[in-house]
ChimeraX commands (.cxc) that place a marker at each C-alpha (Angstrom):
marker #1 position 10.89,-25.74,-6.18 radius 0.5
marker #1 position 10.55,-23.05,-3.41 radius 0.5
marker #1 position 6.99,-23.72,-3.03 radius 0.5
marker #1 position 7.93,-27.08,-2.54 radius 0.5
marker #1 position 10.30,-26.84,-0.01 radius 0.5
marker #1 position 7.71,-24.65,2.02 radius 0.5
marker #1 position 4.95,-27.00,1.73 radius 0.5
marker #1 position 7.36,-30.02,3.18 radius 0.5
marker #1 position 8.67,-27.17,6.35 radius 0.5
marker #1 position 5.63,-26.91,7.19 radius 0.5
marker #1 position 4.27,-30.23,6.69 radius 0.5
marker #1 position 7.21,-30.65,9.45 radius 0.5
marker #1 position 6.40,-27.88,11.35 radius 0.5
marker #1 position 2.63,-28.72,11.89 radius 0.5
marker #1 position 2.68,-31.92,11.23 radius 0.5
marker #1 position -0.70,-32.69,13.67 radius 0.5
marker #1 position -2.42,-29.71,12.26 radius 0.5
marker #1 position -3.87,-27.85,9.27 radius 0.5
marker #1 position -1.22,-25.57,8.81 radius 0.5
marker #1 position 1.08,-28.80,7.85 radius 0.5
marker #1 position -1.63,-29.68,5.29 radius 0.5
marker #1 position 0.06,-29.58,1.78 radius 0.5
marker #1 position -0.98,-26.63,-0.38 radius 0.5
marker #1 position 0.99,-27.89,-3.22 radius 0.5
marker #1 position -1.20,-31.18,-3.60 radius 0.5
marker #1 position -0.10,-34.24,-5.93 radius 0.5
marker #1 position -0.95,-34.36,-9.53 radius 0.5
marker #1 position -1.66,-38.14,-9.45 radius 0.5
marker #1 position -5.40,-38.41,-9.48 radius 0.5
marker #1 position -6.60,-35.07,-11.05 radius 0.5
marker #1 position -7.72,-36.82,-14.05 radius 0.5
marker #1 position -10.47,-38.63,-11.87 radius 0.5
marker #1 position -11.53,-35.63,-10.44 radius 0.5
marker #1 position -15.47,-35.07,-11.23 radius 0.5
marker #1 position -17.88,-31.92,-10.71 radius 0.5
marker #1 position -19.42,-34.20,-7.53 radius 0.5
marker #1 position -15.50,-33.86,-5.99 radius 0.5
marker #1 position -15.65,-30.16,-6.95 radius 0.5
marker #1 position -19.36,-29.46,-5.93 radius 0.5
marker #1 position -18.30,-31.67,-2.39 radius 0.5
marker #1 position -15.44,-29.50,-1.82 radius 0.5
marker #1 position -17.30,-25.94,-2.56 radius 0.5
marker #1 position -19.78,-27.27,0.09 radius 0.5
marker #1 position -17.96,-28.02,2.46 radius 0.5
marker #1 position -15.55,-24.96,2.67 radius 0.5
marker #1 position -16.96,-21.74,0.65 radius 0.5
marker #1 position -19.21,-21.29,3.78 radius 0.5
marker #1 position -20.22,-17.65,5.48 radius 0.5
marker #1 position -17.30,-17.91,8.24 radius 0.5
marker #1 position -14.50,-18.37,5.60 radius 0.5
marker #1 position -15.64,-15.08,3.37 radius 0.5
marker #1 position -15.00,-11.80,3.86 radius 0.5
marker #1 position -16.44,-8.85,1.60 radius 0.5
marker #1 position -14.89,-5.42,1.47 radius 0.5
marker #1 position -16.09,-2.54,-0.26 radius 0.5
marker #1 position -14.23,0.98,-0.72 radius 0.5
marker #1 position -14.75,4.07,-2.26 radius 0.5
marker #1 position -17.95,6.09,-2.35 radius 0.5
marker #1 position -20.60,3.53,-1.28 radius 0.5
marker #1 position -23.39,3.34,1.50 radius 0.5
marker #1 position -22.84,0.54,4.57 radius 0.5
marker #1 position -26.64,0.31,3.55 radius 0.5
marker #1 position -26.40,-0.29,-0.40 radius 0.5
marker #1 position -23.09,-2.59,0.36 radius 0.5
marker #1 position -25.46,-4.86,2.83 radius 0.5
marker #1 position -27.60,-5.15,-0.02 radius 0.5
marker #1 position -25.54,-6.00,-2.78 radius 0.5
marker #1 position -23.98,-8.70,-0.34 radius 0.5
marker #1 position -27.42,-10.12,0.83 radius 0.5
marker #1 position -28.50,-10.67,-2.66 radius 0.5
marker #1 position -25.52,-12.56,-3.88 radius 0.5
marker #1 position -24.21,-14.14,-0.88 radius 0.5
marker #1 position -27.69,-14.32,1.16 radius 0.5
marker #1 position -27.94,-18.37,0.33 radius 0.5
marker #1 position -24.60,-19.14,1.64 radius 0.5
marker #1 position -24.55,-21.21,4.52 radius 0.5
marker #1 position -23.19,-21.10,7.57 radius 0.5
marker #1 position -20.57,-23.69,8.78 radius 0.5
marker #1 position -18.44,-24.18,11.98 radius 0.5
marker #1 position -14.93,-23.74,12.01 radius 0.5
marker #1 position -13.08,-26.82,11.51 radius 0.5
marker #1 position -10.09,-26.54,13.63 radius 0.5
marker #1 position -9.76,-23.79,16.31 radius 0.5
marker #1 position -6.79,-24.64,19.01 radius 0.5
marker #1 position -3.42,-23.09,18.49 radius 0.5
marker #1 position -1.70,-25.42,15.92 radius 0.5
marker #1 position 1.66,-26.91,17.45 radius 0.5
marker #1 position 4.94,-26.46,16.46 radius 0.5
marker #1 position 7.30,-29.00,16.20 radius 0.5
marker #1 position 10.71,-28.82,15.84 radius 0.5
marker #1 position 12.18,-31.31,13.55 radius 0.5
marker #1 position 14.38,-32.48,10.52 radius 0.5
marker #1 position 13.59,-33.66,7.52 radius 0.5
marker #1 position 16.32,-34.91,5.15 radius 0.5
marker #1 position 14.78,-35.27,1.72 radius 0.5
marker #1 position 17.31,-36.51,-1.16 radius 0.5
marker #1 position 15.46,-36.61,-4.58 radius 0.5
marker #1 position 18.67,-37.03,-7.47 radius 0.5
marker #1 position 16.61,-36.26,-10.57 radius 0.5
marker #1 position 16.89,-32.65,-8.97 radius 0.5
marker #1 position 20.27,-32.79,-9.62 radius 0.5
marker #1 position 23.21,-31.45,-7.73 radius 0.5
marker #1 position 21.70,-28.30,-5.82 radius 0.5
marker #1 position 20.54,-28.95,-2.48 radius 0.5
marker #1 position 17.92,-26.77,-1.33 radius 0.5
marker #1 position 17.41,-26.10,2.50 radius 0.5
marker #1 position 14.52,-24.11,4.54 radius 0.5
marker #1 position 14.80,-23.49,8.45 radius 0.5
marker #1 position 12.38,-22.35,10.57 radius 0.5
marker #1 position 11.61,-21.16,14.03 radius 0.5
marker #1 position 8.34,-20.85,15.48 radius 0.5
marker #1 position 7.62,-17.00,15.46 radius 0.5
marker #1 position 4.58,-14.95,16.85 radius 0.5
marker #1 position 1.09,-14.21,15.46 radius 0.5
marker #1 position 0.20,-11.92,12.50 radius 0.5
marker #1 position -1.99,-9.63,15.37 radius 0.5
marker #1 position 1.49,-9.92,17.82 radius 0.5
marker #1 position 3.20,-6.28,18.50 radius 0.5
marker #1 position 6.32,-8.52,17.79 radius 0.5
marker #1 position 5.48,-9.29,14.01 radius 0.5
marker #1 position 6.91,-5.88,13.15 radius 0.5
marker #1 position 10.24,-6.86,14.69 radius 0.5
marker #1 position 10.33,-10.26,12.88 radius 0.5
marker #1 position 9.56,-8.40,9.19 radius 0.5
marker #1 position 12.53,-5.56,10.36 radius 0.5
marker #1 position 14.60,-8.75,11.20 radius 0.5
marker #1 position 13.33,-10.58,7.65 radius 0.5
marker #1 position 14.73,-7.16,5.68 radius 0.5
marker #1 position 17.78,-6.85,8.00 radius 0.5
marker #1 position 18.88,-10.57,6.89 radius 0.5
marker #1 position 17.77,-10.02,3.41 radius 0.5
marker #1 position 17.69,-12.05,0.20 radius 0.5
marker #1 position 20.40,-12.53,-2.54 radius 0.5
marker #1 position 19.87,-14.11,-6.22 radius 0.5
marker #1 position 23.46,-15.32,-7.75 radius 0.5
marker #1 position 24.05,-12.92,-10.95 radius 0.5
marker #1 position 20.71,-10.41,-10.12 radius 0.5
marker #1 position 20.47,-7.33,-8.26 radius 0.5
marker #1 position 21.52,-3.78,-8.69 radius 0.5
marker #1 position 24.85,-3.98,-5.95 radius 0.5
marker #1 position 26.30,-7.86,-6.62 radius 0.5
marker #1 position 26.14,-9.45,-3.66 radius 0.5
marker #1 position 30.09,-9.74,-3.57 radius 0.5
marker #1 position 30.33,-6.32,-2.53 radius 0.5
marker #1 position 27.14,-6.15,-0.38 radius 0.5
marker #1 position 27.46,-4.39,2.58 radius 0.5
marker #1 position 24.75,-6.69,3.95 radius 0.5
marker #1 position 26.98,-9.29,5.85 radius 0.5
marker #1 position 24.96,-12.39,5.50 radius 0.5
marker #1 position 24.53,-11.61,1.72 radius 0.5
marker #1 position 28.28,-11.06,1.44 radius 0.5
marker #1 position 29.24,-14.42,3.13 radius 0.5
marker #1 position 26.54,-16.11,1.43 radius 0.5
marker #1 position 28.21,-14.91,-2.34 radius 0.5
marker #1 position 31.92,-14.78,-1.53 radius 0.5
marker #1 position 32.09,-18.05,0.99 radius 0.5
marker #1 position 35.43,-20.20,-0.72 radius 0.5
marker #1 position 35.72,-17.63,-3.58 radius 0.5
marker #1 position 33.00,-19.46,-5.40 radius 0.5
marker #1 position 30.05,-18.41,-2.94 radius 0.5
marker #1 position 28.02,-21.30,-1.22 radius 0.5
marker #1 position 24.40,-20.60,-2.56 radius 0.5
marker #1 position 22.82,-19.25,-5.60 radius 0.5
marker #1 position 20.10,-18.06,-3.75 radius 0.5
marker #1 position 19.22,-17.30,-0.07 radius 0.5
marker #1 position 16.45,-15.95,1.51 radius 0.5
marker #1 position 14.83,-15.34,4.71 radius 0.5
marker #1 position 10.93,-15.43,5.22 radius 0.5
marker #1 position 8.84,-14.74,8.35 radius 0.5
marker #1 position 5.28,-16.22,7.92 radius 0.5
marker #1 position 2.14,-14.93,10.43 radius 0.5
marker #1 position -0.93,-16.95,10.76 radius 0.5
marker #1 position -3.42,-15.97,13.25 radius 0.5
marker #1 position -2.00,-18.51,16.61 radius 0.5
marker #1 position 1.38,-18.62,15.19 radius 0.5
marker #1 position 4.24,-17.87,13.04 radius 0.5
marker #1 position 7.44,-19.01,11.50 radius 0.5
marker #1 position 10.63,-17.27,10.74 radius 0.5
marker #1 position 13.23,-18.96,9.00 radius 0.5
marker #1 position 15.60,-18.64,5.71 radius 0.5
marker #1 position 15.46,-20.87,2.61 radius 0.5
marker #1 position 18.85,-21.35,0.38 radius 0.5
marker link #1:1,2 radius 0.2
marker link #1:2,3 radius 0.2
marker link #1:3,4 radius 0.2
marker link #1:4,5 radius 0.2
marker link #1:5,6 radius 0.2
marker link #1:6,7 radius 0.2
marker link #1:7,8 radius 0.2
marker link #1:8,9 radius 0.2
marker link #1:9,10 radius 0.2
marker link #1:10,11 radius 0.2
marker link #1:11,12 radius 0.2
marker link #1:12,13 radius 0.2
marker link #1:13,14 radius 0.2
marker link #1:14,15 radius 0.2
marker link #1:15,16 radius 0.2
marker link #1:16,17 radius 0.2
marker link #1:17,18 radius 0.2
marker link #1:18,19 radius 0.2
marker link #1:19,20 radius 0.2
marker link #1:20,21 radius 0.2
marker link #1:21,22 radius 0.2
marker link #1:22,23 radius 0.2
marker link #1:23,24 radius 0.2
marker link #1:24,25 radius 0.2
marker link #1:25,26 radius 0.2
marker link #1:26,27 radius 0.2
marker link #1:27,28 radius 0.2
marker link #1:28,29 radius 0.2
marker link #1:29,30 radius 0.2
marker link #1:30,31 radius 0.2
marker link #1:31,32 radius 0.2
marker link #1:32,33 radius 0.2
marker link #1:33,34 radius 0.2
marker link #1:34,35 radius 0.2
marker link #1:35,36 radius 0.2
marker link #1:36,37 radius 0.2
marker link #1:37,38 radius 0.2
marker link #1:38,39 radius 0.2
marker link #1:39,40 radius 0.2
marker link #1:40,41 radius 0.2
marker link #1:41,42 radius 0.2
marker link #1:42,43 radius 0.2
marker link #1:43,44 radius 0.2
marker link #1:44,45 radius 0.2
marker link #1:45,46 radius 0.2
marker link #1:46,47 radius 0.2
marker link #1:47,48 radius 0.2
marker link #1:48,49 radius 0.2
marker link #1:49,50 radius 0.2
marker link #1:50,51 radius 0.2
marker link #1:51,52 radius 0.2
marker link #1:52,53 radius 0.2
marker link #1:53,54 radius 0.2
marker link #1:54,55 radius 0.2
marker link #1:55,56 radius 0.2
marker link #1:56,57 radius 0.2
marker link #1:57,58 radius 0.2
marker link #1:58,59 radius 0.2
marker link #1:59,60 radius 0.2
marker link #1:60,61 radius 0.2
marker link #1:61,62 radius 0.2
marker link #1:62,63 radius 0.2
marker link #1:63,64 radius 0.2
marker link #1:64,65 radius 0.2
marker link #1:65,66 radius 0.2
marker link #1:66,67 radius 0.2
marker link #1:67,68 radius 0.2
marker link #1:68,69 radius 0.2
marker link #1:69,70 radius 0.2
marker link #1:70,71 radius 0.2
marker link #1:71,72 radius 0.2
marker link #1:72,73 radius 0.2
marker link #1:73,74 radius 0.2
marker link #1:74,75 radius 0.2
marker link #1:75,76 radius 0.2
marker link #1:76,77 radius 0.2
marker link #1:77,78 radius 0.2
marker link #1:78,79 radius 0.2
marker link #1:79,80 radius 0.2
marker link #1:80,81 radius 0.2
marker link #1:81,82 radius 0.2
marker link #1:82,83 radius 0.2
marker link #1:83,84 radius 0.2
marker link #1:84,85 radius 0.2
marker link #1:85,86 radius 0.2
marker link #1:86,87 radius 0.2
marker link #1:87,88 radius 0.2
marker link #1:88,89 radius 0.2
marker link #1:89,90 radius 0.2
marker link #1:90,91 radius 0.2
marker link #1:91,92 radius 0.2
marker link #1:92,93 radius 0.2
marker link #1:93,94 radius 0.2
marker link #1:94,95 radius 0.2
marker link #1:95,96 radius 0.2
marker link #1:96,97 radius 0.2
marker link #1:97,98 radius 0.2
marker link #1:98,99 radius 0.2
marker link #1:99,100 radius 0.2
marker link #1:100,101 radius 0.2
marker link #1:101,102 radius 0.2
marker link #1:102,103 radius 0.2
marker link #1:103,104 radius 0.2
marker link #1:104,105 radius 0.2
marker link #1:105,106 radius 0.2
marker link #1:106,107 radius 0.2
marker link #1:107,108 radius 0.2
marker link #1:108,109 radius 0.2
marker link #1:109,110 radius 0.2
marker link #1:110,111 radius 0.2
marker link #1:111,112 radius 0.2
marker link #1:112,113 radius 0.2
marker link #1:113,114 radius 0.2
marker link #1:114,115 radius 0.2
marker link #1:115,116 radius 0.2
marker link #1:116,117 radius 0.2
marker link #1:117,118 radius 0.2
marker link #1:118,119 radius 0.2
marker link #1:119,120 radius 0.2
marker link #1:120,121 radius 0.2
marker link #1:121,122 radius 0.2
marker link #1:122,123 radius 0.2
marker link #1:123,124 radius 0.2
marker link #1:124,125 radius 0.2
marker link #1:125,126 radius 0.2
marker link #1:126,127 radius 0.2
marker link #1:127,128 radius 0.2
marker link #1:128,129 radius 0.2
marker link #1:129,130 radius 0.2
marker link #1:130,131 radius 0.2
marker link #1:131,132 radius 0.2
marker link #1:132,133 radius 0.2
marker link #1:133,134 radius 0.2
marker link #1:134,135 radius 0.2
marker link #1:135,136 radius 0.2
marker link #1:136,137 radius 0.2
marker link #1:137,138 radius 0.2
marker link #1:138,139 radius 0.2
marker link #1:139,140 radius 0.2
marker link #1:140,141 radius 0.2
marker link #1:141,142 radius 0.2
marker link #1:142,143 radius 0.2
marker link #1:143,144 radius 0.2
marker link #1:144,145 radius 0.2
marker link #1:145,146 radius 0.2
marker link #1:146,147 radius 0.2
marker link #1:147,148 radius 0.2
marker link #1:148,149 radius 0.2
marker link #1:149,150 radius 0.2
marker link #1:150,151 radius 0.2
marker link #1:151,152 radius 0.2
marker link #1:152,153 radius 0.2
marker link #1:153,154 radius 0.2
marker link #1:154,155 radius 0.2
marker link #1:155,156 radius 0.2
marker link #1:156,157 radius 0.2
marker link #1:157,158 radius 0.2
marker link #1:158,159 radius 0.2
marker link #1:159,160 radius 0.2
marker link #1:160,161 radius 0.2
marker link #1:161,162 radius 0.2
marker link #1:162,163 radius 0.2
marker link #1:163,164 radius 0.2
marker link #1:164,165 radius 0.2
marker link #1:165,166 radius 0.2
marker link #1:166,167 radius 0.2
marker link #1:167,168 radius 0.2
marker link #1:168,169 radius 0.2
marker link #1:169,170 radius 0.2
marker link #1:170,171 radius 0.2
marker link #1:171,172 radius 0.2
marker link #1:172,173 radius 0.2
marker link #1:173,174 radius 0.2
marker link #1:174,175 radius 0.2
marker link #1:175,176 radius 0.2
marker link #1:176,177 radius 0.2
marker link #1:177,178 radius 0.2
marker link #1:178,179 radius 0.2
marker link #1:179,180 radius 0.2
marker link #1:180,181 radius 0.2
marker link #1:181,182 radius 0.2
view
């Protein structure tokens, strides 16, 4: 479900770009895939500008180069495919599916700063200050968290208003989103 409701924020969020793309995909149609889809797709994106190899330990830059040019030597190059700053859109979207049954589940985001930003430390401090909080899991239950946002989020109307919250900052390299999903 949660990987869900972050495929459709984004597909909100950067809705005229890539990063709105759905990473989740539909299941209708896999049967009719075929090894000429498959081959198609390895083609067209396992290219020499989407890989990166890394090496540690003991080994030569020299012996590395090697090893690399003799596996990877017949890979072609290919030209990025998108390579403006993806735009973010602020928007709603209302989703009611009723074979989910009776939990609504809600993500919000706000457009945050790039993984290479001085800032993205401050938005990962802020993502651990707000905090996460699982109904019935935990070591300290979070109706006596000191964490405010975790206490209001178990205790609101003596029954608490969520069985799970969580907040979640996201860096790409021209943007970022920060938001909380419950």
């Amino acid at each position: 479900t949660r990987q869900v409701i972050d495929d459709r924020l984004h597909a909100c969020a950067f809705r005229d770009g890539p990063l709105g793309f759905s990473a989740v995909g539909p299941f209708e149609g896999i049967g009719n895939l075929t090894e000429a889809h498959l081959k198609s797709y390895v083609d067209a994106n396992y290219t020499a500008e989407n890989m990166v190899i890394a090496a540690s330990g003991p080994m030569k830059h020299a012996e590395l180069v090697s090893l690399a040019s003799a596996s990877f030597g017949s890979v072609k190059a290919g030209t990025p495919k998108w390579t403006e700053k993806p735009y973010f859109c602020g928007a709603e979207l209302i989703y009611r599916n009723d074979e989910m049954g009776p939990t609504a589940y809600i993500a919000v985001g706000w457009e945050a700063v790039p993984w290479k930003s001085p800032d993205a430390v401050t938005f990962m401090v802020m993502q651990a200050i707000i905090g996460s909080y699982k109904k019935n899991t935990g070591l300290v239950p979070g109706t006596i968290s000191g964490n405010r946002v975790i206490n209001a989020v178990a205790n609101k109307m003596q029954v608490g208003c969520a069985d799970e919250f969580e907040a979640f900052s996201y860096f790409y390299k021209d943007t970022g989103m920060f938001g909380f999903y419950i």
